[in-house]
Backbone atoms as SQL, in Angstrom:
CREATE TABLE atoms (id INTEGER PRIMARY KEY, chain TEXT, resi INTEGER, resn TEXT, atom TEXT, x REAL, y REAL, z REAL);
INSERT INTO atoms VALUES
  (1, 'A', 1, 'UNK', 'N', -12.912, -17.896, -15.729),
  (2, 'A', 1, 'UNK', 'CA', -11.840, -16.946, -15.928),
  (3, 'A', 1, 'UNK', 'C', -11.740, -16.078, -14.673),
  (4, 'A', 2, 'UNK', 'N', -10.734, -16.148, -14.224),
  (5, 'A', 2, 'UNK', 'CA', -10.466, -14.949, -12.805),
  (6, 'A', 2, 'UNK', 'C', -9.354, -13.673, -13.183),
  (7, 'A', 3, 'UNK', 'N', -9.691, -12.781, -13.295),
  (8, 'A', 3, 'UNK', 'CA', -9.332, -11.722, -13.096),
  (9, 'A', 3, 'UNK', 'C', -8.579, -11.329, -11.821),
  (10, 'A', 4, 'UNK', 'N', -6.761, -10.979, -12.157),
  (11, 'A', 4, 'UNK', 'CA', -6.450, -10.547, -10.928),
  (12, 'A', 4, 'UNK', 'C', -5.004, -9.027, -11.372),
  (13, 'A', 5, 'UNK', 'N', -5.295, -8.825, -10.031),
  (14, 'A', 5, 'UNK', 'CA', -4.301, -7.392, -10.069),
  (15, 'A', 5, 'UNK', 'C', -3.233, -7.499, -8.905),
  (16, 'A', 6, 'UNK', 'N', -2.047, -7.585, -9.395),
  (17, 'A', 6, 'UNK', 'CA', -0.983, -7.852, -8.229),
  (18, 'A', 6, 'UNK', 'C', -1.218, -8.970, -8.035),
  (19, 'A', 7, 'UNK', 'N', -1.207, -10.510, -8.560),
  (20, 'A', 7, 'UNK', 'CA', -1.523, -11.434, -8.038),
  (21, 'A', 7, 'UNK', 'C', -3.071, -12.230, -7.195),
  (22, 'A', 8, 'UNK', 'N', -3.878, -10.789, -6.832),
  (23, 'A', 8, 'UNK', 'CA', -4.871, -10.765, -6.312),
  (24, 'A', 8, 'UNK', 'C', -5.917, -11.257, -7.069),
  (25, 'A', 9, 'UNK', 'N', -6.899, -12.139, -6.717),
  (26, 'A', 9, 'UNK', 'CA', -8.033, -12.320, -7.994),
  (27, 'A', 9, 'UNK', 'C', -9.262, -11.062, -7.077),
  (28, 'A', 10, 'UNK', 'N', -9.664, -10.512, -8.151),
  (29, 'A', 10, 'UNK', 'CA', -10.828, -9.603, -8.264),
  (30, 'A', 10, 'UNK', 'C', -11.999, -9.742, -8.428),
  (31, 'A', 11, 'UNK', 'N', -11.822, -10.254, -9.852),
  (32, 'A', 11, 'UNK', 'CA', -13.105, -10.769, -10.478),
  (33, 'A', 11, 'UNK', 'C', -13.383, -12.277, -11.481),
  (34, 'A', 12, 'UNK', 'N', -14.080, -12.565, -10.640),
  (35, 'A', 12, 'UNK', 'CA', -14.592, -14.506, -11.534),
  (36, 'A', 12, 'UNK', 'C', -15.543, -14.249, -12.363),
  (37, 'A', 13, 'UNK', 'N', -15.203, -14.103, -13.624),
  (38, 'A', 13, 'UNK', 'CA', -16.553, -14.239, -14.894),
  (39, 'A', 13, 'UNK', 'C', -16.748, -15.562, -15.032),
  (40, 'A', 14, 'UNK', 'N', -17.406, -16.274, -15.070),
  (41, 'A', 14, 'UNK', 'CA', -18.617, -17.347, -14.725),
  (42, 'A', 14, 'UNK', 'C', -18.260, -17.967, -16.184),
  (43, 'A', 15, 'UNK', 'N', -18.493, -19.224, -15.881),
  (44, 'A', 15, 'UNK', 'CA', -17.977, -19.875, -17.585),
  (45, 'A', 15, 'UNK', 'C', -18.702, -19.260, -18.936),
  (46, 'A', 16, 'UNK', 'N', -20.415, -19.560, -18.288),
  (47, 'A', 16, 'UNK', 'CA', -20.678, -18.617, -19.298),
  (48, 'A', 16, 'UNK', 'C', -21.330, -17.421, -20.424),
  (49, 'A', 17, 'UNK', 'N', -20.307, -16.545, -19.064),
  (50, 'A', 17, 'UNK', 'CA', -19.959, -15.201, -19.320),
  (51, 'A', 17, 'UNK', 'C', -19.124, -15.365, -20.364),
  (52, 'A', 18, 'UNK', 'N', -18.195, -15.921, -20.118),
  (53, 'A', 18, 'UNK', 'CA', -16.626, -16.249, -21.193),
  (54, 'A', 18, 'UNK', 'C', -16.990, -16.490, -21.698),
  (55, 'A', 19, 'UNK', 'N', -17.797, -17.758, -21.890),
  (56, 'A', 19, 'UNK', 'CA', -18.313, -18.437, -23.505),
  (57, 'A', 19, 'UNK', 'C', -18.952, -17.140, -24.674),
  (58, 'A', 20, 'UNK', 'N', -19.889, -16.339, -23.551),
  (59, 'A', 20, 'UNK', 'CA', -20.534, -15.458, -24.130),
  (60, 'A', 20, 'UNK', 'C', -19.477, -14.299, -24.952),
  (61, 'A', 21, 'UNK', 'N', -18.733, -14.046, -23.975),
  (62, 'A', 21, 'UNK', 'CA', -17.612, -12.769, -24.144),
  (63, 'A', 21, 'UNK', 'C', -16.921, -13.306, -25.427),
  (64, 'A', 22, 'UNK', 'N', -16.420, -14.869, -25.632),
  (65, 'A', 22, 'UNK', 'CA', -15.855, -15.149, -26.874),
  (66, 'A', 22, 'UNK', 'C', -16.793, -15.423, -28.166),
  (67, 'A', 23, 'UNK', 'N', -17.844, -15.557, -27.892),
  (68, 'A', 23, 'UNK', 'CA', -18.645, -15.277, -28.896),
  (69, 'A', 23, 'UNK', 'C', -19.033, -14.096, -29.345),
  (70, 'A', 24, 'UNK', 'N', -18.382, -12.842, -28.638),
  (71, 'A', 24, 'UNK', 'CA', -18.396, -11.491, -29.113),
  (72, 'A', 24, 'UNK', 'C', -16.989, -10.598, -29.539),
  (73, 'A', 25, 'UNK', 'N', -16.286, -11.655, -28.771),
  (74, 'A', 25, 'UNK', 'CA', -14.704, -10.908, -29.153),
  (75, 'A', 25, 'UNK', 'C', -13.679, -11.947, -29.033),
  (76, 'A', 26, 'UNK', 'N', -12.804, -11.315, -30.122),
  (77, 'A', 26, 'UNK', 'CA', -11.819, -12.727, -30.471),
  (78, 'A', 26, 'UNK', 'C', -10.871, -13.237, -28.967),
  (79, 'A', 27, 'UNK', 'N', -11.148, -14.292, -29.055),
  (80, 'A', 27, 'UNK', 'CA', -10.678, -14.881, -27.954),
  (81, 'A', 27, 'UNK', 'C', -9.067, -14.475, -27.546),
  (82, 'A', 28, 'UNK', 'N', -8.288, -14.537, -28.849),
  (83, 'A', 28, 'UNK', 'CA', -6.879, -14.076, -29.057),
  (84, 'A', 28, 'UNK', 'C', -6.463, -12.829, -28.256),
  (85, 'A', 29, 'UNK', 'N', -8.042, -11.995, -28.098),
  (86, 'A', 29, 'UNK', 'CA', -7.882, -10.391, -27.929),
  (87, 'A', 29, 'UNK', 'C', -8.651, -10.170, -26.162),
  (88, 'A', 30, 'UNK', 'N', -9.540, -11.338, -26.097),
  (89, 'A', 30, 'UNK', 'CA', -10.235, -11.261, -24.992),
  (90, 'A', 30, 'UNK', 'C', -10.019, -10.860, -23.560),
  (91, 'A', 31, 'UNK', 'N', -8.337, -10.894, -23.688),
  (92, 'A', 31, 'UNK', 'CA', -7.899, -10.364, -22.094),
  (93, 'A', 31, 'UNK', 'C', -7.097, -8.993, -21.804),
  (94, 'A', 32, 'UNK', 'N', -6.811, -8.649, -23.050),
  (95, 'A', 32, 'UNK', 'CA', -6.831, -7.005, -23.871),
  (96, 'A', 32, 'UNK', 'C', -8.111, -6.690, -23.569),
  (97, 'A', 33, 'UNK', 'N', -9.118, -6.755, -23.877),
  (98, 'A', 33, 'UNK', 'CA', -10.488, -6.420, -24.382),
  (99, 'A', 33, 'UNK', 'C', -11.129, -5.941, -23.007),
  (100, 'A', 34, 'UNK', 'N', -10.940, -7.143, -22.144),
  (101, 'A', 34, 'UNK', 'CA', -11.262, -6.438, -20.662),
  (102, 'A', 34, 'UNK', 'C', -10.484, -6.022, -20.020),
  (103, 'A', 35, 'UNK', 'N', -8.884, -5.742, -20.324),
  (104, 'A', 35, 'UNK', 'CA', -8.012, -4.422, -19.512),
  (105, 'A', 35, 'UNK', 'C', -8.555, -3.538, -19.713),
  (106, 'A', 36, 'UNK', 'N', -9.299, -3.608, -21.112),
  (107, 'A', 36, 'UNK', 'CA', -9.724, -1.810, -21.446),
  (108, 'A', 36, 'UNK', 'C', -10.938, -1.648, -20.809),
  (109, 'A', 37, 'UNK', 'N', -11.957, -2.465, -20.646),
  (110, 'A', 37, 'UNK', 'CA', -13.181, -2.071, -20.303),
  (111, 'A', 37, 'UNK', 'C', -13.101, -1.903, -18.752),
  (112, 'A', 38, 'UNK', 'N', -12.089, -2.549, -18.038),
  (113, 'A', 38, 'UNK', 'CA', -11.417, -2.582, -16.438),
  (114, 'A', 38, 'UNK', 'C', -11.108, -0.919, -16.289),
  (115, 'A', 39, 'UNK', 'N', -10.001, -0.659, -17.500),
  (116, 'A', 39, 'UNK', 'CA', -9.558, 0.851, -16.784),
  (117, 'A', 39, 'UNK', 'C', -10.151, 1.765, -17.388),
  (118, 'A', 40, 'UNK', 'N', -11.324, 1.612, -18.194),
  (119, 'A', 40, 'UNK', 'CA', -12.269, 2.855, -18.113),
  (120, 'A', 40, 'UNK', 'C', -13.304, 2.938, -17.658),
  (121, 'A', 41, 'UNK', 'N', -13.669, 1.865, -16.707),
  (122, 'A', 41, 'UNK', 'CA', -14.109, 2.342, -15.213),
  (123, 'A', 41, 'UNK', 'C', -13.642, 2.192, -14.621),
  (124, 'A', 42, 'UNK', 'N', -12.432, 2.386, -14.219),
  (125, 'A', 42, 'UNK', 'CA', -11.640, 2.740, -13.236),
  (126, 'A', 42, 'UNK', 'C', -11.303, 4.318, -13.687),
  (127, 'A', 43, 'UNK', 'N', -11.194, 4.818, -15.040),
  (128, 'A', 43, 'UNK', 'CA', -11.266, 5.797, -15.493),
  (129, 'A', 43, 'UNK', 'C', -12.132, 6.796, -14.713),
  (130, 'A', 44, 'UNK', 'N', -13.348, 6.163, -15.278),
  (131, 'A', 44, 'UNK', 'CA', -14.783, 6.913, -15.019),
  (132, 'A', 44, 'UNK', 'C', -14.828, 7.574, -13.460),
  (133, 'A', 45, 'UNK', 'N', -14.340, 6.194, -12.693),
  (134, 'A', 45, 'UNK', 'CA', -14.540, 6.887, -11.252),
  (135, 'A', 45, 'UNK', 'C', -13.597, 7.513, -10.739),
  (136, 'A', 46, 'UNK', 'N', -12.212, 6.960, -11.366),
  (137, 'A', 46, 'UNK', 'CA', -11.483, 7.995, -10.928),
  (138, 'A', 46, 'UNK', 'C', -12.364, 9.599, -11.231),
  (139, 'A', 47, 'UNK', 'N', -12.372, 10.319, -12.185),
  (140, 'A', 47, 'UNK', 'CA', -12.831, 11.357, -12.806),
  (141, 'A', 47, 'UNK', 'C', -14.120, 11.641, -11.899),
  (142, 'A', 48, 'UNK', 'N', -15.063, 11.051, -11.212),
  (143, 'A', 48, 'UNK', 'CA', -16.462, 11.266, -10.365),
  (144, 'A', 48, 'UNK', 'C', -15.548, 11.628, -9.325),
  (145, 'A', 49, 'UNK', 'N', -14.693, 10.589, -8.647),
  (146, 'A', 49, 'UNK', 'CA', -14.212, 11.045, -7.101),
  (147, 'A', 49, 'UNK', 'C', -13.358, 12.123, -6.938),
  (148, 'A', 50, 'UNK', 'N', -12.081, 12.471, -8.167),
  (149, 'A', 50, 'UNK', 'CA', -11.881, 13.590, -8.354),
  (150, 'A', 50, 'UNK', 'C', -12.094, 14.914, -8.055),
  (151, 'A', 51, 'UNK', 'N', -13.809, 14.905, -8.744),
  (152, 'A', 51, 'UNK', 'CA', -14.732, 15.832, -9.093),
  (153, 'A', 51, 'UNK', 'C', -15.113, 16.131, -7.662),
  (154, 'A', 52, 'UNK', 'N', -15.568, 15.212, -7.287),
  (155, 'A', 52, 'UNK', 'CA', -16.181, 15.331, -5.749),
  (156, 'A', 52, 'UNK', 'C', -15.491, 15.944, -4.697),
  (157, 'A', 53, 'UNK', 'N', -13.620, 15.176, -5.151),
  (158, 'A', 53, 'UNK', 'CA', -13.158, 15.723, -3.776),
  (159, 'A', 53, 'UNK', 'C', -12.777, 17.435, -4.536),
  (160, 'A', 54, 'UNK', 'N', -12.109, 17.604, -5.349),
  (161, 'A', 54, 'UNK', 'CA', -12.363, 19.310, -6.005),
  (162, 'A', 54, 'UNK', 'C', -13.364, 20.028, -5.424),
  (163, 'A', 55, 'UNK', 'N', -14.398, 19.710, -5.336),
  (164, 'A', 55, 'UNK', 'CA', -15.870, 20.331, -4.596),
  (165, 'A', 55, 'UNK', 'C', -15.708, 20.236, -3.634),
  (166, 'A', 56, 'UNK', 'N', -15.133, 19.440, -2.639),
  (167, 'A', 56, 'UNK', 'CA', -14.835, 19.409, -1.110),
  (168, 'A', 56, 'UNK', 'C', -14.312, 20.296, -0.809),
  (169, 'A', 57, 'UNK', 'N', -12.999, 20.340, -1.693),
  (170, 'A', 57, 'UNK', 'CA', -11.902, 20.946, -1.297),
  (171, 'A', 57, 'UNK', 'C', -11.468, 22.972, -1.804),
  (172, 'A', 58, 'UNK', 'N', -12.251, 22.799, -2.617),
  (173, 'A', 58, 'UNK', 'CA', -11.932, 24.166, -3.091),
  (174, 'A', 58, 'UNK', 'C', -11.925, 25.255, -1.929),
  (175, 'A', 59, 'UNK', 'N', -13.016, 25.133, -1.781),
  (176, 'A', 59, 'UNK', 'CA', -13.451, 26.195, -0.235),
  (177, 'A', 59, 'UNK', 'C', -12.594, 26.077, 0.622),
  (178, 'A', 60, 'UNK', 'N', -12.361, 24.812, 1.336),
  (179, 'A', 60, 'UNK', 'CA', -11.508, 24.330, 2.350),
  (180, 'A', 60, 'UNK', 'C', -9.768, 24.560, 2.214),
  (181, 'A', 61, 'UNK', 'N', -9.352, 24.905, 1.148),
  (182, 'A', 61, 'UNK', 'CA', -8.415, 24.963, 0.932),
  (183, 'A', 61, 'UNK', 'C', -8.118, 26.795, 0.792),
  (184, 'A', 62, 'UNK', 'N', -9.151, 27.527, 0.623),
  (185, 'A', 62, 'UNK', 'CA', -9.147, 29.185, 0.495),
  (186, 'A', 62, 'UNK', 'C', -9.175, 28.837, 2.180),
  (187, 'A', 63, 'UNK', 'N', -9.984, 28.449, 2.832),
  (188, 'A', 63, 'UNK', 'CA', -10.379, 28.183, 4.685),
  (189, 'A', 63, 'UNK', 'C', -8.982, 28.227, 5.055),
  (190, 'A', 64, 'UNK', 'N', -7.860, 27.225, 4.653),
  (191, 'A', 64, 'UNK', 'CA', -6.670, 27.016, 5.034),
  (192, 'A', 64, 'UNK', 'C', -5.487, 27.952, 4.791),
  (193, 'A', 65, 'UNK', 'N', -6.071, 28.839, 3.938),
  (194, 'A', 65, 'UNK', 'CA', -5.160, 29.921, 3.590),
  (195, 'A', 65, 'UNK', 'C', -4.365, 29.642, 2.320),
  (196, 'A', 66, 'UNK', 'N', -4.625, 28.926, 1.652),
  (197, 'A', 66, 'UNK', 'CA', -4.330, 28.587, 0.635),
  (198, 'A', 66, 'UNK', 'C', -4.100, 29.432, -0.952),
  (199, 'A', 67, 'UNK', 'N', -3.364, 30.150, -0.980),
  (200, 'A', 67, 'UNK', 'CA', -3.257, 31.366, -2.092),
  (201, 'A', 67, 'UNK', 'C', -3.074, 30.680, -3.734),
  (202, 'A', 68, 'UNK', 'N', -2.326, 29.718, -3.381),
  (203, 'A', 68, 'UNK', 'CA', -1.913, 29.218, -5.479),
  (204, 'A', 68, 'UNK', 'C', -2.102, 27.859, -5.301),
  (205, 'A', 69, 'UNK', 'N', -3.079, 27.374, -6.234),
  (206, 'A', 69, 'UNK', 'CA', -3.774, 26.311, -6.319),
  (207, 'A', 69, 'UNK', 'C', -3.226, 26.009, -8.047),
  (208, 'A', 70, 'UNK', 'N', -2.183, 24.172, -7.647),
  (209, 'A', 70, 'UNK', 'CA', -1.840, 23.779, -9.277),
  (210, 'A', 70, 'UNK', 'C', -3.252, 23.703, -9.794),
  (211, 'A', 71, 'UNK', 'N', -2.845, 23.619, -11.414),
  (212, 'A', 71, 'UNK', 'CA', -3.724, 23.699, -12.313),
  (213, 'A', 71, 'UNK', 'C', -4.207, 21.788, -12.460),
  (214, 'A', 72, 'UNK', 'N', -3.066, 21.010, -12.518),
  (215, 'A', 72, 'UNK', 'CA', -2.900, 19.945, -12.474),
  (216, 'A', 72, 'UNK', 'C', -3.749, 18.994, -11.749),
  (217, 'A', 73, 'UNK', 'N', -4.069, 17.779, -12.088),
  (218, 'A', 73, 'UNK', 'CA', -5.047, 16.934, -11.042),
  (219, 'A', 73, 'UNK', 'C', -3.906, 16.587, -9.922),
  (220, 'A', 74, 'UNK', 'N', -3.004, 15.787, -10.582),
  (221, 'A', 74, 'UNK', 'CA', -1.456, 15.140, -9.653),
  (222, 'A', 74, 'UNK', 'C', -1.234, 16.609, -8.692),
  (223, 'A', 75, 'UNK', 'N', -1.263, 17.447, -8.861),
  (224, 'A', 75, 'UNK', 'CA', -0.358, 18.527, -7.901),
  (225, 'A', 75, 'UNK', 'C', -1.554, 19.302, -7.171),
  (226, 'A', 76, 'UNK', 'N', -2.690, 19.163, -7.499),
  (227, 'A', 76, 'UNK', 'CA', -3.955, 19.508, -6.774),
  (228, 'A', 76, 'UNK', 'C', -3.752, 18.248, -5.791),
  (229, 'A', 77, 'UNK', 'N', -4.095, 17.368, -6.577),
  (230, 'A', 77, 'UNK', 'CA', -4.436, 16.099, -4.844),
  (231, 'A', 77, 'UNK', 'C', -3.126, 16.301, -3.922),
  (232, 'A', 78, 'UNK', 'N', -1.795, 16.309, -4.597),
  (233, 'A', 78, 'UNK', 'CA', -0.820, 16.513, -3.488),
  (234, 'A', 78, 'UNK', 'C', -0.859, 17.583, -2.580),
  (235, 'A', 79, 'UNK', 'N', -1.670, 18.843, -3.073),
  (236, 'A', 79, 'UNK', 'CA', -1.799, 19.884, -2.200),
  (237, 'A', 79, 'UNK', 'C', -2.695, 19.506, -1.520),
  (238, 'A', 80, 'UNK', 'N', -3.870, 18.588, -1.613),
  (239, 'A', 80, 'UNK', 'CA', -5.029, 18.483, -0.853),
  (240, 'A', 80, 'UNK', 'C', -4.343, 17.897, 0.466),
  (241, 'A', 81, 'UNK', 'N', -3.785, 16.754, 0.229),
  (242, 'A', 81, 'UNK', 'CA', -3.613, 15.474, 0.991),
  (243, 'A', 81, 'UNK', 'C', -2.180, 15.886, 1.406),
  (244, 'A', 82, 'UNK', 'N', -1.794, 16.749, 1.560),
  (245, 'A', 82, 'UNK', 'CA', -0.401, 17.999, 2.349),
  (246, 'A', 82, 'UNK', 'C', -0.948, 18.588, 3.397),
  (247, 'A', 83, 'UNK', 'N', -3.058, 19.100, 3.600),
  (248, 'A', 83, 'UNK', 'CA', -3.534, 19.805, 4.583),
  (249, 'A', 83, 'UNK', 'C', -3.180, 18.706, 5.538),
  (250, 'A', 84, 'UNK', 'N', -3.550, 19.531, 6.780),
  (251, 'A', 84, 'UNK', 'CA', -3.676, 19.041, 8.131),
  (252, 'A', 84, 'UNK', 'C', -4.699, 18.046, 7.991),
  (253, 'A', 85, 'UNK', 'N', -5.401, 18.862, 8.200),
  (254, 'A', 85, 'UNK', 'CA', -6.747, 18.861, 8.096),
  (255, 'A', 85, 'UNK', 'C', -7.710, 17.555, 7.595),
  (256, 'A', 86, 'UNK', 'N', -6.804, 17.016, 6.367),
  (257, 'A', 86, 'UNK', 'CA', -7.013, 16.329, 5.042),
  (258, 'A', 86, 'UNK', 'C', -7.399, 14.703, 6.069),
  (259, 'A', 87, 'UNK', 'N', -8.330, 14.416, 5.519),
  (260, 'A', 87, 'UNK', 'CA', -8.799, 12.733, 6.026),
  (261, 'A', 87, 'UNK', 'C', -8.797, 11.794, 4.963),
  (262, 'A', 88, 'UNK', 'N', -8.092, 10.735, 4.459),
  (263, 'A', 88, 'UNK', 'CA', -8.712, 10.262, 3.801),
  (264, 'A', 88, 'UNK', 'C', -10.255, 9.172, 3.771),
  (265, 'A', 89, 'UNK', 'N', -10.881, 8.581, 3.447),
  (266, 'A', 89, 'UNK', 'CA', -11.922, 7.817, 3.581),
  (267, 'A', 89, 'UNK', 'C', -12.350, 7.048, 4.682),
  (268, 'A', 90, 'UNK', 'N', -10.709, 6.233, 4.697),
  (269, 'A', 90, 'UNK', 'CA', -11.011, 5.230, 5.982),
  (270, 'A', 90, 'UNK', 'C', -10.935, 6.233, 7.055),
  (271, 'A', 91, 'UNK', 'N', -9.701, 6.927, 7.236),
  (272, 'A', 91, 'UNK', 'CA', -9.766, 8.213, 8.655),
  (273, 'A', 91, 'UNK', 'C', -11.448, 8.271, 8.658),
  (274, 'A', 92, 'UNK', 'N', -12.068, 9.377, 7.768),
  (275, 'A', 92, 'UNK', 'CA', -13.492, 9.590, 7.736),
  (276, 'A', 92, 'UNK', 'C', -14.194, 8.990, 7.699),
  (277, 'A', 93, 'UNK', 'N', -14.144, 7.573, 7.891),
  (278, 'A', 93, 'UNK', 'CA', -15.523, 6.498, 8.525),
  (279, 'A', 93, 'UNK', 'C', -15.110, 6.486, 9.887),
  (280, 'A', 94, 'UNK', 'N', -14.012, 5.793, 10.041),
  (281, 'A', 94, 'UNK', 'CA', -13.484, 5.575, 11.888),
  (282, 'A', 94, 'UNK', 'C', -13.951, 6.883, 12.454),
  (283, 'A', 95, 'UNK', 'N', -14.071, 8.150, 11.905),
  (284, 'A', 95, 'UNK', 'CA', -14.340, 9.078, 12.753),
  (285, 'A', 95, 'UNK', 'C', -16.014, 9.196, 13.102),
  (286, 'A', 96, 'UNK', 'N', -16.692, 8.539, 11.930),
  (287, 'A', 96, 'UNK', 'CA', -17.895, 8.805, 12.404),
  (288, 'A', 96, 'UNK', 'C', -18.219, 7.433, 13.377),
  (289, 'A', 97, 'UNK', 'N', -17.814, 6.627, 13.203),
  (290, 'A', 97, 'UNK', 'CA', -18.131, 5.407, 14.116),
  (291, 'A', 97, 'UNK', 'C', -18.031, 5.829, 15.689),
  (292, 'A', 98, 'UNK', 'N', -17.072, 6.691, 16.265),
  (293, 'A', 98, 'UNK', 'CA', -16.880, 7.304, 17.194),
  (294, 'A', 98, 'UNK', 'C', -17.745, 8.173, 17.816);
């Protein structure tokens, strides 16, 4: 079974994995069954990296002069990633490679 997103394959569960997986959940339901278990860890980390960049950013964003901070996750990251300043991940590896 391959797992894909946008056409992309992601993930190959191994025959048997599947065999196993349908011997625990109805086969009918089995590709439901792992959307859900897919987007709540994708959940999960969303919610860790979140967290993390909030902690980055709180300070850094009073640093920037920053007076009204949304309450919102969506209108927090847009204010984050609006700084100058703001790197995302890949920026912040290429910079340390340098």
């Amino acid at each position: 079974m391959i797992i894909s997103i946008d056409g992309t394959p992601v993930l190959t569960i191994p025959a048997s994995q599947e065999t196993t997986l349908k011997d625990a959940v109805n086969e009918d339901i089995l590709v439901e069954e792992i959307t859900k278990w897919l987007a709540q860890a994708i959940d999960n980390h969303y919610e860790a990296y979140f967290d993390n960049l909030k902690r980055m950013w709180d300070a850094q964003l009073v640093i920037n002069g920053v007076t009204s901070v949304p309450i919102d996750k969506g209108g927090y990251l847009a204010l984050v990633i609006s700084q100058e300043n703001y790197k995302d991940k890949k920026e912040r590896d290429l910079e340390e490679q340098v």
